[in-house]
C-alpha positions in Angstrom: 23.8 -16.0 -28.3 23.1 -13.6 -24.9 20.4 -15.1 -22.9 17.2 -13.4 -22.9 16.9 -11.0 -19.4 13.3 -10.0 -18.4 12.2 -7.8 -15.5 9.6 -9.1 -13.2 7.5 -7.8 -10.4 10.7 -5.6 -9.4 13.7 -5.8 -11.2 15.6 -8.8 -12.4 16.3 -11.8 -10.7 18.2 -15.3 -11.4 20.6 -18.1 -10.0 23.8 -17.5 -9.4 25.9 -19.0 -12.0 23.2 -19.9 -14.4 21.6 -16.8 -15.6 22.8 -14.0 -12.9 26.3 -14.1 -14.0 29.0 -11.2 -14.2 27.9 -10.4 -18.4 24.4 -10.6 -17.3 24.8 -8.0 -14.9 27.0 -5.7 -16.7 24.6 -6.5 -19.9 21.6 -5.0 -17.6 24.0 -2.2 -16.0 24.7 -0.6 -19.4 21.1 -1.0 -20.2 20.5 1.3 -17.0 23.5 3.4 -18.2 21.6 3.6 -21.4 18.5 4.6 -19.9 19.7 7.1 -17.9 21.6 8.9 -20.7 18.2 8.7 -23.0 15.5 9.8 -20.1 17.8 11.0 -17.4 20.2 13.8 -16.4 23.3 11.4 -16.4 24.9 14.5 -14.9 23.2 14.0 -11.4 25.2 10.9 -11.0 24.1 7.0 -10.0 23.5 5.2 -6.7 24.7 1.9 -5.8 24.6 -0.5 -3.1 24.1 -4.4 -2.2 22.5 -6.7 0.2 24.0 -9.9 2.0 24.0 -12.4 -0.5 26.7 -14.2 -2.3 28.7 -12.3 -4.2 26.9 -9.1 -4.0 29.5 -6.9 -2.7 31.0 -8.1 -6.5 28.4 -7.6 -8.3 27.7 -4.4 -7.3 31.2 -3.0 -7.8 30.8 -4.4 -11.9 27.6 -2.6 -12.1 28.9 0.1 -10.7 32.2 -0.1 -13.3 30.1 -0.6 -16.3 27.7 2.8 -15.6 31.1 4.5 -14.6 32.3 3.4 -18.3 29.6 5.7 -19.8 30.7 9.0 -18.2 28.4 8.6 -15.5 29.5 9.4 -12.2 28.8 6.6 -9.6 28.6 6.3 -5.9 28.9 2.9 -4.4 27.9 2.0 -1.0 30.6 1.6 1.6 29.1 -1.3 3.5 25.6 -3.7 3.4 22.7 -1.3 2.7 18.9 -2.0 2.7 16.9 -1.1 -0.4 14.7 1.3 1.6 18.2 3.2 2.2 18.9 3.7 -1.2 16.0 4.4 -2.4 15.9 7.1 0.4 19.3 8.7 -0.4 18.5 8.1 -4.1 15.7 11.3 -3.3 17.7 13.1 -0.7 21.0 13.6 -3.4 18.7 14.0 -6.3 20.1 11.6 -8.6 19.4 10.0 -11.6 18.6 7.0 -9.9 19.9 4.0 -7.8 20.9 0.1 -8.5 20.2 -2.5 -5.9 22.2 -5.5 -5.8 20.0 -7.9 -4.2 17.2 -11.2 -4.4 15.0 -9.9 -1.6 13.3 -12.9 -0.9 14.5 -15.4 -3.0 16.4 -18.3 -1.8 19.9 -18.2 -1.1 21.2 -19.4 -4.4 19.4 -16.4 -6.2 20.4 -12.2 -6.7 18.9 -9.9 -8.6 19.1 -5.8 -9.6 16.6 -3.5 -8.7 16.1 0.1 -10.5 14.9 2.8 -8.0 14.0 6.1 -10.0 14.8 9.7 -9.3 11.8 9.8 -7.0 13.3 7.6 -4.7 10.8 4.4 -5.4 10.4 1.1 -7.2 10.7 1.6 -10.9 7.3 2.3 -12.8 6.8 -0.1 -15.4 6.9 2.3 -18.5 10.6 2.4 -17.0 11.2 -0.9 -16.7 10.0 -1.6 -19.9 12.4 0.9 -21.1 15.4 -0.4 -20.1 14.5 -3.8 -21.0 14.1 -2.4 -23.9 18.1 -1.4 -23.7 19.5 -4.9 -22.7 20.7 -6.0 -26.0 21.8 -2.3 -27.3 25.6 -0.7 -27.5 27.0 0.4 -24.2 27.6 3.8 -24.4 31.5 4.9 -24.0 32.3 8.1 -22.7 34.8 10.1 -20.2 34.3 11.6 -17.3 32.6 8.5 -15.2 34.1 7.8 -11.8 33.5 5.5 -8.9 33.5 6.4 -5.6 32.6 5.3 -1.9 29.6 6.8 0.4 27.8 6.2 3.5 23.7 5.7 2.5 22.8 4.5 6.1 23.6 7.5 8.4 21.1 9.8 6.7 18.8 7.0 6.1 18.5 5.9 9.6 18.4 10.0 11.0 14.9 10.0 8.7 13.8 7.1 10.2 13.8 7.9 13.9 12.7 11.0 13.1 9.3 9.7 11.1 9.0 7.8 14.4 8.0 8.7 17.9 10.8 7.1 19.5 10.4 8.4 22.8 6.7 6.8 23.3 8.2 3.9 22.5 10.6 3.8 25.1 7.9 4.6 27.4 6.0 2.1 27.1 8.4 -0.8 28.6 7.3 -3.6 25.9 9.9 -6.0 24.8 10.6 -7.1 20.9 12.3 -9.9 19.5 13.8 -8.6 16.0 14.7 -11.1 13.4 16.6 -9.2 10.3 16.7 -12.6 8.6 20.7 -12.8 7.9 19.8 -9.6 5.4 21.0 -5.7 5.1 18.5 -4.4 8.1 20.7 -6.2 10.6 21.7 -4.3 13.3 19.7 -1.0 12.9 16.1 -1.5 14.6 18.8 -3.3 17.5 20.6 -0.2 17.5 17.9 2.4 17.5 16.2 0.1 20.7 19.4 -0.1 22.6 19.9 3.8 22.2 16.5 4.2 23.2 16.8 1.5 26.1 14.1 -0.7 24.6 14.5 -4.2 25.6 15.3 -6.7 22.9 17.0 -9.6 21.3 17.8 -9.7 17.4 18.2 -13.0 16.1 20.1 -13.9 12.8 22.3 -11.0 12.8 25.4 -12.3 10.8 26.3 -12.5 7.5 25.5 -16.2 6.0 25.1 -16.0 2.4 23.2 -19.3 3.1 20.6 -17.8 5.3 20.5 -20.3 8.0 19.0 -22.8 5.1 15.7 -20.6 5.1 14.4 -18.2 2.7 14.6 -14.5 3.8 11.0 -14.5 3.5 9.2 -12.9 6.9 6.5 -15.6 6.3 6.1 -18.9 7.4 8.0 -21.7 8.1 11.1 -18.7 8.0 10.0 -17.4 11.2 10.0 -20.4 13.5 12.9 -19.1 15.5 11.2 -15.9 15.9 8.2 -17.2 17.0 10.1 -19.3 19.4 12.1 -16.0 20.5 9.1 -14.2 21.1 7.5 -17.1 23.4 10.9 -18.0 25.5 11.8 -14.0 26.6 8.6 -12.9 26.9 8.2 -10.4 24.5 5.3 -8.3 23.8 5.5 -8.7 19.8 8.3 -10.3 17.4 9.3 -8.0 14.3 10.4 -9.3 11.3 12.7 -7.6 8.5 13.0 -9.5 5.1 16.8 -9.9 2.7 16.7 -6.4 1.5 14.7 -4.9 4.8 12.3 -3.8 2.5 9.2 -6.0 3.9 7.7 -6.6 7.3 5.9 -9.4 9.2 5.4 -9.9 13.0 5.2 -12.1 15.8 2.3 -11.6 18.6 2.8 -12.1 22.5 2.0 -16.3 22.0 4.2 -17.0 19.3 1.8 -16.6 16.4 2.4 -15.1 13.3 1.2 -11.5 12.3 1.2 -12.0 8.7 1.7 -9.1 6.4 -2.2 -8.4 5.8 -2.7 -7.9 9.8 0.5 -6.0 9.6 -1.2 -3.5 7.0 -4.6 -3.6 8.5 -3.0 -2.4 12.0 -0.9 0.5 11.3 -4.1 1.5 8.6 -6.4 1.7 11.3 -4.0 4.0 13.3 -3.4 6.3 10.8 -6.3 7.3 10.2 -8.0 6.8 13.8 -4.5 8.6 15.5 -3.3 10.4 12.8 -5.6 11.6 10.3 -3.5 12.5 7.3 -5.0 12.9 4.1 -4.7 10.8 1.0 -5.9 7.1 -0.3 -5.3 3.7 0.6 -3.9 1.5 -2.2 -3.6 -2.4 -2.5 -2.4 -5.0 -4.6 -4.9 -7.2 -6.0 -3.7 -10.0 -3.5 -4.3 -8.8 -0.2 -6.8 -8.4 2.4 -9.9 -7.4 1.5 -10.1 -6.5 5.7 -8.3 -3.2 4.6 -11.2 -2.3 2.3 -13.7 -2.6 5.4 -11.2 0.0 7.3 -11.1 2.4 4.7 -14.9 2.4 4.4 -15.2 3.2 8.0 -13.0 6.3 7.9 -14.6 7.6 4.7 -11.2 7.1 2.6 -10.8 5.9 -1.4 -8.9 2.5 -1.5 -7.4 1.9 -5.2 -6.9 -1.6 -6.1 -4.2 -2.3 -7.7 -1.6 -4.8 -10.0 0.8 -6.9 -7.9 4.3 -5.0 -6.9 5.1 -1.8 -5.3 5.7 0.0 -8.2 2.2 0.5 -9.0 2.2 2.8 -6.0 4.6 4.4 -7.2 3.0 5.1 -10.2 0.3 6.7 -8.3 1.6 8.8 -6.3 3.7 10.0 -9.5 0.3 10.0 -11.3 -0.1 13.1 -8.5 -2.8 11.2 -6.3 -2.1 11.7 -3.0 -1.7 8.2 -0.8 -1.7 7.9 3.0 -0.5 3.9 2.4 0.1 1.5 -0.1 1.1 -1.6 0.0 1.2 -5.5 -0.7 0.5 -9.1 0.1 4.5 -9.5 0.3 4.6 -7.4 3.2 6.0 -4.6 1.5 4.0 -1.4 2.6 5.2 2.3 2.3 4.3 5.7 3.3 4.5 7.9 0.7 4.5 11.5 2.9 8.0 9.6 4.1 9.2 7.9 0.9 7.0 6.2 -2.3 9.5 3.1 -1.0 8.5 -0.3 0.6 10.1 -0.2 4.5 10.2 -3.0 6.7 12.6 -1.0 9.0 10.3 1.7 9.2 7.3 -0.6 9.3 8.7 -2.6 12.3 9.2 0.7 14.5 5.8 2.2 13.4 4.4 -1.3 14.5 5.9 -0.5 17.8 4.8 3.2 17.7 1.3 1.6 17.7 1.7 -0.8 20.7 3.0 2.0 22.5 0.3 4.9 21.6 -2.5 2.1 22.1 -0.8 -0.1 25.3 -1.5 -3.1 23.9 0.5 -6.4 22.7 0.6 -7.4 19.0 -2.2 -10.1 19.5 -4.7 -7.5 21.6 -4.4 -5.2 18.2 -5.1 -8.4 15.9 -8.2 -9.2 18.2 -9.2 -5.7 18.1 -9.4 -5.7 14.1 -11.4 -9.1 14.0 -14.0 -7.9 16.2 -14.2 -4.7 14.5 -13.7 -5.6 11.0 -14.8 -9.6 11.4 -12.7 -12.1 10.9 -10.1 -12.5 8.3 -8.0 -15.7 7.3 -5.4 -15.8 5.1 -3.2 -18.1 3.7 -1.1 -19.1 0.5 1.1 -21.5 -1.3 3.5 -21.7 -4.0 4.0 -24.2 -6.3 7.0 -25.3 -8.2 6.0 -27.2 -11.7 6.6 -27.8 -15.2 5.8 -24.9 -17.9 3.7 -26.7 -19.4 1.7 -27.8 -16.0 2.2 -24.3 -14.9 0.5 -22.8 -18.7 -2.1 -25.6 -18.1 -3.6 -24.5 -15.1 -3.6 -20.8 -16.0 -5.4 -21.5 -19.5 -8.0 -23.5 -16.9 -8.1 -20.9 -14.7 -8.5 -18.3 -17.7 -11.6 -20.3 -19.1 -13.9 -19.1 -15.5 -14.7 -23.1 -14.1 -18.4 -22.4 -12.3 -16.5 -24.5 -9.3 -13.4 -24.8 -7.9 -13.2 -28.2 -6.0 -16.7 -27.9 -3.6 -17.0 -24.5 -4.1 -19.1 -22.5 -6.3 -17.7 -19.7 -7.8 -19.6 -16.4 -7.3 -18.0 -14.3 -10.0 -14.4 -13.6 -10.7 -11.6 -10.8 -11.4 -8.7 -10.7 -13.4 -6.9 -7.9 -12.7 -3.3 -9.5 -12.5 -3.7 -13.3 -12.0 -7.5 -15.4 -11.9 -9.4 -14.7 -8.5 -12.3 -16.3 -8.0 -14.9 -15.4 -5.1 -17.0 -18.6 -3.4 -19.4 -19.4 -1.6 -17.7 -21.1 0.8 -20.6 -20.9 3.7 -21.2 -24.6 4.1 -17.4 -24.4 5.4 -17.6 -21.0 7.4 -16.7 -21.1 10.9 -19.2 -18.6 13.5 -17.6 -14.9 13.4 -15.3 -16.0 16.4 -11.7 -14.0 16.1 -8.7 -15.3 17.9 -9.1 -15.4 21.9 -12.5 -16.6 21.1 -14.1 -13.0 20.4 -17.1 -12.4 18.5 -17.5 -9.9 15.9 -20.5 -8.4 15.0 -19.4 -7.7 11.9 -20.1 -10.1 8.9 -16.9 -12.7 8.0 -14.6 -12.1 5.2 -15.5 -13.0 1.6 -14.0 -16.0 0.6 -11.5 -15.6 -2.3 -8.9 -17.5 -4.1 -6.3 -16.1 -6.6 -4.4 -18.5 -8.9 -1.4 -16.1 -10.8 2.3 -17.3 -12.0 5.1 -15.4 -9.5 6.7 -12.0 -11.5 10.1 -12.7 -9.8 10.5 -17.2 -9.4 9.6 -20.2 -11.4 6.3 -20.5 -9.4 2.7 -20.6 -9.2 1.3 -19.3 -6.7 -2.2 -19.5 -5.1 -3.9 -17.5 -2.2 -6.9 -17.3 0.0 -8.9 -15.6 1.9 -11.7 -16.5 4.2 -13.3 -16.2 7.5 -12.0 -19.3 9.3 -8.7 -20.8 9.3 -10.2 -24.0 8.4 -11.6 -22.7 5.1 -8.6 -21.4 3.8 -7.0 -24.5 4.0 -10.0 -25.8 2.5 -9.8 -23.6 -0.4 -6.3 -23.9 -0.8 -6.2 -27.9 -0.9 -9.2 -27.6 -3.8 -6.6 -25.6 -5.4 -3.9 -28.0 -5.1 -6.2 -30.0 -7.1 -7.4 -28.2 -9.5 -3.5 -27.3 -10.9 -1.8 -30.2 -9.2 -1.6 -32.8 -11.3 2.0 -33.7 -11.9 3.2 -30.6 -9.5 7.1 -31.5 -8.4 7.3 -29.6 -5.2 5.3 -27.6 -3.0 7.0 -24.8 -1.0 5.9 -22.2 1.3 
């Protein structure tokens, strides 16, 4: 009997040699094939390209064998190739569609397919749910399906640079550390900076299907060495590029970490303070409710949103038009360049900012806590038994008035349990980082219990105005699910 495959936040993912094995894929390849002959113009051809990992390079050459068996005509990327680039030449060809081969994130040991529609973006989940739907039907047989070689990069990067003002960059003098994480951006932020004659270092360049025994995750612990990079060559910011390239993080001036949120929040506030283009924010239901307090400022809509790009993409192909959208994984897009998560494109806009604004990483991080008052984030994932894992959610389900000290204030379940407190017995004054003080009131403290759509996990996450009270909240989350938890991670 097949083993059952099911999509999660984006795409498939499994262990090598367990579940993601060579019938697996080709099982999930003819369900694309499938897919694309139903709901698709097989005639505009298939996209497909691979990240770093173990095996990928394979794995993408079945997947590409098995559409090419149903008289689809398939290009397959001549060398390593970040999602954002497929995705990109996915809209610029008009094709049918492209096929990632890649884990993102996930530890070394996992990979994983990706569908990226016509429209050059993550998969909307009617899709998904369509080809799930396929897994287990006939592959379709039919002449006429060939294989062939392309470049997805050259393009790629050309749209990049140009989305980018590269030359205020280079006038600014400030110095990056770039860490690509072992994964498919490597090379191409270092290249763009050296043409440019930006001063930088990247670190973990090379191929190690291994990943240096980290996760390609640009949160921490995984960027120790870039926050030690930053510190030793005196850099003005550290920027961070995740397995697929696809999601961003960043390192300020003394080593400490820029998570996602901050990375969001900044390059929000200079879109619409520098740039002014139309549309709506968007946000998944885990991420900083700082970028809430922005939008308000500038008079904009923010849409709140399930967890995973592709209900941005859904959006936009809903016809609302969105300035930025993006998530608590880092993965943010601009849709007037691509309904597509970037962290390549993320990284250099980061830059862009620093430059327009002369200022380091950390001075923009300040700025927001003053203005917006101070936000603290923090989260960790849990690795336990089903039947722990179903325990706490059915607890979490059933509204508890407290979670550990705190009393709950009222709750949302939009995709996972979140739970607002009243956390001010623990709240610190509205003091940001370099010992500012913000007028404005501290964040709302919130906690969000929900199972991961793409590992074995539970995850929980915070917010709050204090460092201290997130890990406050979080260890009163601990105990509320821990009980017989195996490992924590993250």
């Amino acid at each position: 009997m097949s083993q059952p495959i099911k999509f999660g936040t984006d795409g498939w993912r499994g262990v090598i040699a367990d579940d993601y094995t060579f019938e697996n894929v080709r099982r999930v390849a003819h369900a694309i094939a499938n897919y694309v002959h139903q709901f698709e113009d097989p005639s505009k051809g298939i996209l497909v390209a691979y990240d770093t990992r173990f095996g990928s390079r394979r794995f993408a050459e079945i997947s590409a064998e098995a559409i090419a068996r149903s008289g689809i005509r398939v290009q397959l990327a001549r060398e390593i190739t970040p999602t954002p680039a497929l995705s990109y030449m996915v809209k610029k060809l008009g094709t049918a569609g492209g096929v990632m081969i890649t884990s993102s994130h996930n530890p070394w040991d996992w990979n994983g397919v990706k569908f990226k529609a016509a429209y050059g973006g993550s998969a909307s989940p009617a899709i998904i749910s369509k080809i799930e739907a396929l897994i287990d039907a006939a592959p379709i047989e039919r002449p006429g399906g060939t294989v062939t070689e392309a470049d997805f990069k050259t393009d790629y990067i050309a749209a990049v640079k140009a989305f980018v003002d590269l030359k205020l960059i280079a006038r600014a003098h400030q110095k990056f550390a770039v860490d690509v994480m072992y994964g498919a951006g490597r090379g191409i932020i270092s290249s763009i900076f050296t043409e440019l004659g930006v001063p930088h270092i990247e670190i973990h360049g090379n191929i190690d299907p291994l990943f240096g025994g980290i996760n390609p995750e640009p949160i921490a612990p995984h960027l120790n060495d870039l926050q030690q990079a930053v510190v030793a060559n005196h850099c003005d910011a550290g920027l961070a590029t995740d397995g697929d390239a696809d999601r961003i993080a960043a390192v300020s001036e003394d080593g400490a970490l820029v998570d996602a949120h901050k990375c969001f929040a900044v390059l929000l506030e200079w879109l619409l303070k520098r740039k002014q283009w139309p549309g709506a924010i968007t946000r998944a239901f885990n991420t900083t409710k700082m970028l809430d307090r922005i939008a308000h400022a500038y008079g904009r809509e923010l849409i709140e949103h399930g967890v995973g790009f592709k209900y941005v993409a859904e959006l936009v192909l809903a016809g609302k038009q969105v300035l930025i959208g993006g998530e608590e994984s880092g993965g943010i897009g601009i849709p007037s360049f691509l309904p597509e998560r970037d962290g390549t494109l993320n990284a250099l806009l980061l830059a862009n900012v620093m430059a327009e604004e002369g200022k380091t990483m950390g001075q923009l991080v300040e700025d927001l806590q003053q203005k917006y008052g101070p936000h603290y984030y923090g989260r960790r994932d849990l690795r336990l038994t089903e039947q722990i894992k179903q325990s706490a959610l059915a607890r979490a389900a059933a509204k508890p008035s407290t979670i550990g000290p705190f009393k709950v204030l009222r709750t949302e379940n939009l995709d996972g349990f979140k739970f607002f407190l009243d956390a001010r017995s623990h709240a610190a004054p509205n003091v940001a980082p370099g010992h500012i003080r913000s007028t404005a009131p501290p964040a709302e403290a919130w906690l969000l219990i929900r199972g991961s759509g793409t590992e074995p996990l539970l995850r929980v996450y915070c917010e709050a105005a204090a460092p201290e009270t997130v890990t406050a909240i979080l260890d009163a989350a601990l105990d509320f699910v821990h009980q017989h938890a195996t490992t924590t991670v993250g």
